[in-house]
N, C-alpha and C positions, 0 to 999 in steps of 0.2 A: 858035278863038273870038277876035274882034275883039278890042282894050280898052274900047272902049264898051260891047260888051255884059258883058266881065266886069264892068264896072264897077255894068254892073245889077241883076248878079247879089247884089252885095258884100250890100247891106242885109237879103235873106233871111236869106241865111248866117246875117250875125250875130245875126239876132232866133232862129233856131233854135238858136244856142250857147245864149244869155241863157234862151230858154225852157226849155232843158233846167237849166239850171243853176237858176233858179229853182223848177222842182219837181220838185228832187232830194231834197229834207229827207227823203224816205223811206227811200233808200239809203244805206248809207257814207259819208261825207266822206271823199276822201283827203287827207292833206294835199297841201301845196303854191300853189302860184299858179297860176293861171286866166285867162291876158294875152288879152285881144280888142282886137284893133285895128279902127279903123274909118275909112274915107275919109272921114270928116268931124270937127270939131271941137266934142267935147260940152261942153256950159256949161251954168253952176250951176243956172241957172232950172229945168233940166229933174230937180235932185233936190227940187223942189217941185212936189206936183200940182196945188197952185192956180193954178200959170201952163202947166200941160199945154195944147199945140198942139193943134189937129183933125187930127193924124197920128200914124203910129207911132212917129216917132225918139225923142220923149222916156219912150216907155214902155220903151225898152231900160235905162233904170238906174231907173223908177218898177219895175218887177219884181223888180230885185234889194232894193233899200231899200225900198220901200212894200205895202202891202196891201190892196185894195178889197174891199165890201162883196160887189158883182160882178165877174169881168173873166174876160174871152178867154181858155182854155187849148185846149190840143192837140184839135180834134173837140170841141171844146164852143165854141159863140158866145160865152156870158154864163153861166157858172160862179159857183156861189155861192164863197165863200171867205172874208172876216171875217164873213161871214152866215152860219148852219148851216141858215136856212131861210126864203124870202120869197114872199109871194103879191100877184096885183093884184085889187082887188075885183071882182064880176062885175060892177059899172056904170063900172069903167074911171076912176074916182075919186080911188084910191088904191092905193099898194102899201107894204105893210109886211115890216120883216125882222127877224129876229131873230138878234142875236149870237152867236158860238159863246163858250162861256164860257173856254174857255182862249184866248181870241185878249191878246193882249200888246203894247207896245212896247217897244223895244229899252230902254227906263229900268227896265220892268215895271210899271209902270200897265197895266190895265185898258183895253180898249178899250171906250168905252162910246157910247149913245145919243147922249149929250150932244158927243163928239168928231165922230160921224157927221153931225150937225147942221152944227156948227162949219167944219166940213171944207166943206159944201157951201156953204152961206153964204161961208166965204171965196175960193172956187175963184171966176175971175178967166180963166179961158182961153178957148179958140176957142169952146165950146158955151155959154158964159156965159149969152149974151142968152135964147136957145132953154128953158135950162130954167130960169132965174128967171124968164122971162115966164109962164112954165106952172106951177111951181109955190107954191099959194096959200100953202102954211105947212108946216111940217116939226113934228111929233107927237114926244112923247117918253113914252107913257105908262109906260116903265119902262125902267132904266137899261140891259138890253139887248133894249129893244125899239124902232125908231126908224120913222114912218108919213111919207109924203107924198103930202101931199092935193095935188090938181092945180084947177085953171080950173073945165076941163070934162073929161070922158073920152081920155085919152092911153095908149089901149096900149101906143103903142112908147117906150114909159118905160126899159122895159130896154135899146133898141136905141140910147138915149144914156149914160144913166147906169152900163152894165152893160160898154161896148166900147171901141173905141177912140176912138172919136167924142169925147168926154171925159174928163178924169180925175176927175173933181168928186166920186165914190164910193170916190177912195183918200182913205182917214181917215188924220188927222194927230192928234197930240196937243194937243187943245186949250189945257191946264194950261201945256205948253210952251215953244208958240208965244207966248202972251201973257205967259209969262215972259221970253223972250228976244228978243221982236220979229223983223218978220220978217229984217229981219237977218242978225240970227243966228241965228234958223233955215236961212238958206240957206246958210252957214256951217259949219253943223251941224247938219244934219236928223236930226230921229229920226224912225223909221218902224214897221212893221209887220212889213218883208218876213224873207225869208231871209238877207238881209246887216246889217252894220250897217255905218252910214260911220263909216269911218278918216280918209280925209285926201285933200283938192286937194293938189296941188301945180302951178306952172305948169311947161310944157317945153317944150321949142324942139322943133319949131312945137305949140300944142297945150296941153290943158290935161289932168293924169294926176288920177285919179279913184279911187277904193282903197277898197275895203269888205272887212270881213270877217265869216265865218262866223257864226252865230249859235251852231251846233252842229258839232264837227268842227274841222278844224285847216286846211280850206280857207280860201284869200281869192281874192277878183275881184279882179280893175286891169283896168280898162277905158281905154284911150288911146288918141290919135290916133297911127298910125304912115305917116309922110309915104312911108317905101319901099314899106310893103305896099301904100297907097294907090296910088303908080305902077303897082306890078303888076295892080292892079286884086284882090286876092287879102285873104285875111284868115289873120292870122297869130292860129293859138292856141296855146301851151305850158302843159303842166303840168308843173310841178317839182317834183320829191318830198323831202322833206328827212328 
């Protein structure tokens, strides 16, 4: 195999570690560390969903730290997950969802309607214009029930909001963020997901990225590794201590 083409290969790889790693919460935790290295260089903006890309690279650490309403798992397009259950009207109007009652942030607040709103309201990325032109208003009729009304009829409401297309349906902590600005939220995100952030640090070349476990005695580091990237190859270790 050429290095071009390993090189093409690199991004699967790594979205298939991060997947697995992300919906592990069932099995064990071993301890130890969890190194993914990547031919490219992750930055801050991608531990906030409100500035999520129209691609997949910044959902490789939205997975580990954060949590959507819907989002892409293994053989499934658009997965419920902080939602335990949602429908679209039969005139294509609206879709409403309902929370699951143990969903959490990492502080342990509550993930409520009222975040789910917030969240979308402030999402700012590639799909921005697409679904604030489409939808009319956002419902709350109870703290985990959250509706949005559309224009006109928009079935593929899920095929933005629900994929990778967007992040705009990973809920943030509303209470938070407007405590800490965003900032410092980006700083220090708190999330929904399987990890919580630990700690940036910068490295030569690159910047290291550190969450840990929510459950278990595992942690991720995710970093840029300038030799793996020559090889064209992805370096994973897990350490057991």
């Amino acid at each position: 195999m050429s290095p071009s083409s390993r090189a093409r290969c690199l991004v699967p790889i790594v979205c298939t570690v991060l997947w697995l790693v992300g919906a592990s919460g069932s099995a064990a935790a071993p301890d130890g560390t969890l190194t993914i290295a990547m031919h490219f260089t992750p930055v801050t903006r991608w531990l906030d969903p409100a500035e999520g890309e129209s691609t997949i690279t910044p959902f490789l650490l939205l997975y580990a730290l954060h949590d959507g309403l819907l989002k892409p798992m293994p053989g499934v397009g658009s997965a419920p997950s902080l939602a335990e259950s949602w429908s679209m009207a039969k005139d294509g109007l609206s879709a409403e969802f309902t929370l699951r009652s143990s969903a959490r942030f990492h502080n342990g607040d509550p993930v409520t309607a009222d975040d789910v709103k917030f969240s979308f309201e402030r999402y700012r990325g590639g799909a921005a214009k697409i679904l604030k032109d489409t939808v009319k208003e956002i419902q709350t009729p109870a703290p985990n029930r959250v509706r949005f009304v559309f224009k006109e009829p928009w079935p593929d409401f899920p095929a933005f909001y629900g994929t990778f297309v967007a992040s705009a349906g990973w809920v943030v902590p509303r209470k938070y963020v407007e405590r800490v600005g965003e900032d410092g939220f980006r700083k220090a995100p708190i999330g929904a997901g399987p990890y919580k952030f630990a700690s940036t640090t910068s490295s030569t070349p690159g910047l290291r990225i550190i969450g840990r476990r929510i459950e278990g005695q595992r942690e991720l580091e995710v970093a840029r590794d300038a030799e793996a990237a020559r090889r064209g190859g992805v370096s994973e270790r897990l350490r057991r201590r």
